[in-house]
N, C-alpha and C positions, 0 to 999 in steps of 0.2 A: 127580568128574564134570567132563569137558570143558567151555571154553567153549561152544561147539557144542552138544553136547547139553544143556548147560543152558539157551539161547536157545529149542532147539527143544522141549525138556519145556515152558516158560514160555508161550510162544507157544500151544502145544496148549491148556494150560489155558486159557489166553483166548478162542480159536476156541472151545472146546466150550461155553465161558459163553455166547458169542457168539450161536450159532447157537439156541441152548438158549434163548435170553430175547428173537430179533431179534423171531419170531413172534408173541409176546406181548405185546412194546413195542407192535410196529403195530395188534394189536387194543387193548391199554388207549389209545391215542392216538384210535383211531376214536371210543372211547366214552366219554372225557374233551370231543372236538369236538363231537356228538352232543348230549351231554346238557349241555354250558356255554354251546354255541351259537357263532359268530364273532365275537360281539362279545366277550363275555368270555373266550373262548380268545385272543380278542388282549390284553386287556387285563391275561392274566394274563401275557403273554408279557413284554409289554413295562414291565409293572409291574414284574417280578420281576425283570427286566434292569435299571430305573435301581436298585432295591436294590444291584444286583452292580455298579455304576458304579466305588465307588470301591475294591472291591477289589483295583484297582493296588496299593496300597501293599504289601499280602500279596502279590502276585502275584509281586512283583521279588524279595521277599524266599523265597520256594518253592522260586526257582530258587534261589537260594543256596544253601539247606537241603541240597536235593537234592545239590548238588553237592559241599559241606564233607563231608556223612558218605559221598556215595559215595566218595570219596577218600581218609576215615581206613580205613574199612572194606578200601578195596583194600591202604592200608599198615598195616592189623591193629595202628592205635594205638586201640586200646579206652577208651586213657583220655581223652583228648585228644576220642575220639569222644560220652563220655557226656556231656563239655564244650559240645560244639559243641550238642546235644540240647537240654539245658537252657540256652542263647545262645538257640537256635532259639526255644526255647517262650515264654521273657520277653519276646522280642520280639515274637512273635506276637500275646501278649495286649494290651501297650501298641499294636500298630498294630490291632489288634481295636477298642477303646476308643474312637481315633480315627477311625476307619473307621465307626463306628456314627453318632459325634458329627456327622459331614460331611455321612453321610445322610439325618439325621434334619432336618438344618437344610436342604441343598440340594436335597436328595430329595421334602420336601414339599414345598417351591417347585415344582420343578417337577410335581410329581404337581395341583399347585390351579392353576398359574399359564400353562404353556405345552403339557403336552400333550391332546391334544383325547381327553378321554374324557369317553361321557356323563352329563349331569346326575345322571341317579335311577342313576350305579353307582359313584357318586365315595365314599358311604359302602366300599360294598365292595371300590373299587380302595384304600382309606385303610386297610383291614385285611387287604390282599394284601401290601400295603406293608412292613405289622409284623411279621406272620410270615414274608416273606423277610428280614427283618432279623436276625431273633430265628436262622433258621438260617444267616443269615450268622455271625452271631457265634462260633455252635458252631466252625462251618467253619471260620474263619480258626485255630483257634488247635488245629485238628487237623492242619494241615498237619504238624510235625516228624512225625507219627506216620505218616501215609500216607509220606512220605517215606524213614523209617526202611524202612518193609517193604519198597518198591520198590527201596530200595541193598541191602537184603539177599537180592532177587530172590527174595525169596517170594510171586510171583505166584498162587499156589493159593488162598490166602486169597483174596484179590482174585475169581478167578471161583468159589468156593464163596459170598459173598457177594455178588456181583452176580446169579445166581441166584436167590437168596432173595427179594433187593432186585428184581426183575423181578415175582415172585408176589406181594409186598405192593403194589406200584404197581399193578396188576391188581385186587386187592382191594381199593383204595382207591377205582380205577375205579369199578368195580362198587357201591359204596355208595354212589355217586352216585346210583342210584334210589331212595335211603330216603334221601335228604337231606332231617333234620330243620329244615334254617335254607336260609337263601342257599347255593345250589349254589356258588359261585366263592367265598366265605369256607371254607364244609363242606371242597371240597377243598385249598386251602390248608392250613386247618392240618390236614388228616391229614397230607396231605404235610410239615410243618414236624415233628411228630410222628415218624413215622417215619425223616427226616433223624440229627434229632439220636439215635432212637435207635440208629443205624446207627453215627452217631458215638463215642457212649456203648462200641459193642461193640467197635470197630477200637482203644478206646485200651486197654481191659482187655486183649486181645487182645496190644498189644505191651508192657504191662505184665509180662503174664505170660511173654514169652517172649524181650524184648529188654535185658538187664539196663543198654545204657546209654539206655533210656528211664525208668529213674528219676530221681525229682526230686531235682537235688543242685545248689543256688543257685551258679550262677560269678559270681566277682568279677574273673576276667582281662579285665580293659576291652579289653585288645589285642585280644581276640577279636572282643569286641562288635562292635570300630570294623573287623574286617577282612571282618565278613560284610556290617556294612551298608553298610559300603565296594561290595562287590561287587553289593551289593542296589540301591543308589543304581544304578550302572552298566548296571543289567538294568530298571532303572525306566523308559526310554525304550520300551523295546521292549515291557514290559507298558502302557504309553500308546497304544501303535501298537492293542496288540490292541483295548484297548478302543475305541477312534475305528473300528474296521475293524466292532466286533461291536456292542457296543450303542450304541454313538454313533451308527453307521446305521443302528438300527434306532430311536433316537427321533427320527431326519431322518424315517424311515418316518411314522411317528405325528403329528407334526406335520401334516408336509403333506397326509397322505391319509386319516390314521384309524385306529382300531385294528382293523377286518378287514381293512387291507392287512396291519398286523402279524402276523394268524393266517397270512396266505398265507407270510410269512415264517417264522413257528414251523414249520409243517407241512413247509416245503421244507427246513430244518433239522432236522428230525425224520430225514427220508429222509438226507439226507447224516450224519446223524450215526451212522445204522447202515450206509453204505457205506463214509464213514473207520472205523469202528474194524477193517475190515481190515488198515487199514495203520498204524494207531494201536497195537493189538494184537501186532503186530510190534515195533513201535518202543520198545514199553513192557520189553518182554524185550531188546532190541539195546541200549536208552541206558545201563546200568549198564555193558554192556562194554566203550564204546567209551569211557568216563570210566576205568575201571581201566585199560586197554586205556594213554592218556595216563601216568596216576597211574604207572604201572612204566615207563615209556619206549619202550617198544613201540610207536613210532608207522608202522610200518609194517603191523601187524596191525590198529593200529587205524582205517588208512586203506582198508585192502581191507575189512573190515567197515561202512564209512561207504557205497565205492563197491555193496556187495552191499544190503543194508539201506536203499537211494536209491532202487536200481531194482524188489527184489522186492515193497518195500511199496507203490509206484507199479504196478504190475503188480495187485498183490492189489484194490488200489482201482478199477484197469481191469476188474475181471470184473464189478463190478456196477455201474460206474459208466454205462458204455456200452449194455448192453440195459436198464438205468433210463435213460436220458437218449432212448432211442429210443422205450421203450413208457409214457412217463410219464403218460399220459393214460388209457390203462387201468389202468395201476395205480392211480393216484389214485382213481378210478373205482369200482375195485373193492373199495378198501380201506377207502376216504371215502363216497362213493355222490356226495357234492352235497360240493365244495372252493372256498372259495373263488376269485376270479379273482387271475391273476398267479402263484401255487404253480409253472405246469409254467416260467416264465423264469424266475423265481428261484432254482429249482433248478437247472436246467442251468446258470448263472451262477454258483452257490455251486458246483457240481462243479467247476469251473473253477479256482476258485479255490481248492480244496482239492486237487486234482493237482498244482499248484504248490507248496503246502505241505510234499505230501508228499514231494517229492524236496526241499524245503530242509533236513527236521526232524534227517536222521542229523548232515548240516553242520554244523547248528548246534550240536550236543552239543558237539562241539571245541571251541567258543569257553568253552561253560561251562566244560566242561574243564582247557583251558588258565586262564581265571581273565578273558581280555583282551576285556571286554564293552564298556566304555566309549565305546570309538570307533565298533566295528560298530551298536552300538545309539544311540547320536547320529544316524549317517549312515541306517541302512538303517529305523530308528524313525521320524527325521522324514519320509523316505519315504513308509512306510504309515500316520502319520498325518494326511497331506495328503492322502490318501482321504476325510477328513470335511468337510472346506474343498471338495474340488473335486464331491463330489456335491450340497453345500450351492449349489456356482454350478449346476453342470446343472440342477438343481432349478428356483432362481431362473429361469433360461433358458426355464422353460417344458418342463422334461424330466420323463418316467412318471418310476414306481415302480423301473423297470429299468436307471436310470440312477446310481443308488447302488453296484449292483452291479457295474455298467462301471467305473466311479472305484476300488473296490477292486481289483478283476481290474488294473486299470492301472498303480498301484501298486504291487502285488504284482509284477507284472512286472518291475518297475525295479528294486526293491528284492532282487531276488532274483539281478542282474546285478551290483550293489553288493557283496551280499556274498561274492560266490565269489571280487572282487578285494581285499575287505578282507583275505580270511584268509591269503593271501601274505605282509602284514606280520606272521606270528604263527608260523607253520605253513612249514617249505620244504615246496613240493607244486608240481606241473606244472598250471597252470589249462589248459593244452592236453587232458592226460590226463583233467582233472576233466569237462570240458566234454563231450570224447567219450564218455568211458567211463559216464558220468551222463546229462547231459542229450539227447547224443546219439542212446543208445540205448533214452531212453524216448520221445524224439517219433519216433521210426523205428516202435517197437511200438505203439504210439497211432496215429497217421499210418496205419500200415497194416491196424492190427485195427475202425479206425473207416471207410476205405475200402469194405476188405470187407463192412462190416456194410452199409454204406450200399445196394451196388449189390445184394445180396442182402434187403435189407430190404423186406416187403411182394411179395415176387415168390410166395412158394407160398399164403400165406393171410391174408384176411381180420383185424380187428382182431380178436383176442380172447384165450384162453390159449394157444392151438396157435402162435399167432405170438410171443407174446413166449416159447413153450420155445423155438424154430426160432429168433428173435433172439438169447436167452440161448447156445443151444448153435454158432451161425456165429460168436458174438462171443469166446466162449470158447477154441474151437479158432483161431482168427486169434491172439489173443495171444498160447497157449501156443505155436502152432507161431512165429510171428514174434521173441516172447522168444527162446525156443530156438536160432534161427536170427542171430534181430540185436542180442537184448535182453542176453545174457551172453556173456562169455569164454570161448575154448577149454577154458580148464581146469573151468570152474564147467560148464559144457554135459556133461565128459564126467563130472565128478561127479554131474549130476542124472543124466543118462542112468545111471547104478552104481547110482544109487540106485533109481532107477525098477525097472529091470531085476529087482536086486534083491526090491522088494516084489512084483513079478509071481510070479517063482520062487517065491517063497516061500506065495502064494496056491496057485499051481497045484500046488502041493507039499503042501499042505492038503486039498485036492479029490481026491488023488491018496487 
């Protein structure tokens, strides 16, 4: 199988999980807020975010993981690859160990000491606490395995699985109406339940089918010290995430409370099923532009970084734009009664994830290449100056929507920082990068969000007929503006083949 068709079989499976579980997500989300209420929908939010605080230390080390076997894998050293596996896993379990011990001690500090939750729910924010712990633990030390499957780009698993995992969260939902105990403990640990069962099935899983995911004790220290080598290096940038994700969200809790934080889950809810358009992409693209490096092929693997920038930017444009226009009816419709603040924070995290997604193909190279160090020093302590500068807006007398600017700001800088980091690493034309990339996605944006604008509201009233008539003006503006500004001659008259192609081939069906 081609690269090519491997990316685009990979991808499919993901879209059909996708689509297959989006619908579902948003009703079990309606009736998890519903029947927890805002205040424990916040509390569970942000409770279950300081759990995941210090998951930095696995975080840095993921990247490694990922990267050490997609690289043997690409040089089919099988044995060297069962090595790195079991490296992987001892490590995981020692920083597992630690990671619990950190939480246990700084985590109730701050669960009793500074964030404002109330009195009669401190019992049950103290056993939200435990059971996101109890599945942190699981988690951290399944990482080699989830890893494993994504270097071997068996994404199938992945959306026959997330499927399933859609219909039990749904049923978890749902017994929220015969909650024997505390509604916000009951679902906890079903959720924590479920987790690790999930967990439990993905390691049988590559047990049974990955033969170097059996347990065989390494003793070559060199290794050890070259993954946590690399892990150390990538530990900045997993610091950056956390100050960008839950570090602003216990600024959130602090100062305002925990139904500001539901307004935050909910609007991350909605973006989390708009990114995995271009996440979903990204998940099938990242193993080949690592092999793609690993053989030397660095010209193939820079037309794939350039194609994979802007398509998964694109993909994120179809819903990110008539979402960011009809946010208030969808809310609305989906929620009935949302907390305040949801439709800024949203539009604010879209922001901030279309930048993302034109960084993520980038950044693979660096893992790639191995030379993290310095890009994650520089462009890390960038976006962790996101948690310092919303902490002064704050101060200053600044809303809830001022966390989000400090990131969005951030992000910005940081994301100018590293197109000129990878120069010292990578020969590339940052001229080339600039147009061919960033260029052509604020031209497609720029103009499919014009269009929407001066045609928005002009044939009907707020309801559903407006948001098809927004969805369908926002959609054709992209695909015709991509078409036009967003790709290259040769990628234009590809799609155009392709296109063409699947017509003929309908119409030749009907025939």
């Amino acid at each position: 199988m081609t690269d090519n068709k491997r990316i685009a079989k990979n991808t499919l499976y993901l879209y059909i999980r996708m689509f297959l579980t989006m619908g579902v997500g948003l009703f079990t989300s309606r009736i998890v807020l519903q029947k927890l209420g805002e205040t424990d929908y916040g509390i569970f939010t942000i409770v279950g975010g300081v759990a995941s605080l210090f998951t930095v230390l696995s975080s840095s080390l993921s990247g490694a993981t990922s990267r050490f076997i997609t690289v043997e894998i690409g040089r089919k050293d099988y044995i060297k690859l069962n090595k790195i596996f079991n490296i992987a896993l001892v490590s995981h379990i020692v920083i597992a160990i630690v990671v619990i011990i950190l939480t246990e001690v700084i985590g109730i500090w701050l669960l009793y000491n500074e964030m404002k939750i109330p009195a009669d729910r401190l019992t049950a924010a103290f056993w939200v606490f435990q059971l996101s712990n109890l599945t942190m633990l699981f988690s951290l030390t399944q990482v080699p395995y989830d890893a494993t499957i994504v270097a071997h780009e068996d994404i199938k698993i992945f959306a026959q699985v997330g499927i399933a995992d859609t219909i039990i969260k749904l049923t978890i939902a749902l017994l929220l109406y015969y909650a024997p105990f505390d509604k916000l403990i009951y679902y906890a640990s079903l959720l924590c339940i479920h987790q690790v069962g999930k967990i439990i099935f993905y390691r049988l899983y590559c047990i049974k089918k990955y033969k170097e995911t059996r347990i065989n004790l390494c003793k070559e220290w060199g290794l050890y010290f070259s993954m946590i080598k690399y892990a150390c290096a990538d530990m900045i940038g997993c610091l950056s995430t956390m100050a960008q994700g839950q570090g602003l969200n216990l600024l959130l809790n602090i100062f305002f409370g925990p139904a500001v934080n539901a307004a935050r889950g909910i609007a991350y809810t909605i973006q989390g099923i708009i990114t995995q358009f271009g996440n979903n992409f990204m998940t099938a693209v990242r193993p080949q532009i690592i092999k793609n490096y690993a053989t030397g092929n660095i010209k193939a693997m820079f037309k794939l970084v350039y194609r994979s920038s802007c398509f998964s930017f694109y993909l994120m444009l179809l819903l990110s734009i008539p979402a960011c226009f009809e946010t208030n009816y969808v809310l609305s419709l989906w929620l009935g009664q949302y907390p305040a603040h949801t439709i800024d924070f949203f539009k604010l995290i879209v922001i901030l994830c279309l930048i993302q997604t034109i960084k993520t193909p980038r950044s693979t190279i660096y893992h790639a290449t191995g030379n993290l160090k310095f890009v994650n020093l520089t462009v890390g302590t960038i976006l962790c100056a996101a948690f310092p500068l919303a902490y002064l807006f704050l101060k200053l007398g600044g809303g809830p929507n001022c966390v989000f600017w400090a990131a969005n700001i951030t992000m910005v800088m940081s994301e100018i920082a590293s197109v000129f980091i990878l120069k010292r690493y990578v020969d590339y034309s940052i001229i080339d990068y600039l147009k061919e990339v960033h260029g052509r996605c604020i031209t497609v944006a720029a103009i499919s969000i014009a269009v929407t604008y001066l045609l928005y509201d002009k044939f009907f009233e707020e309801g559903l007929l407006r948001v098809i008539s927004t969805t369908v003006i926002s959609t054709l503006s992209i695909v015709t503006s991509a078409l036009l500004f967003g790709v290259n001659k040769s990628d234009r008259t590809l799609l155009l083949k392709s296109l063409k192609k699947v017509i003929n081939e309908k119409l030749h069906r009907t025939k």
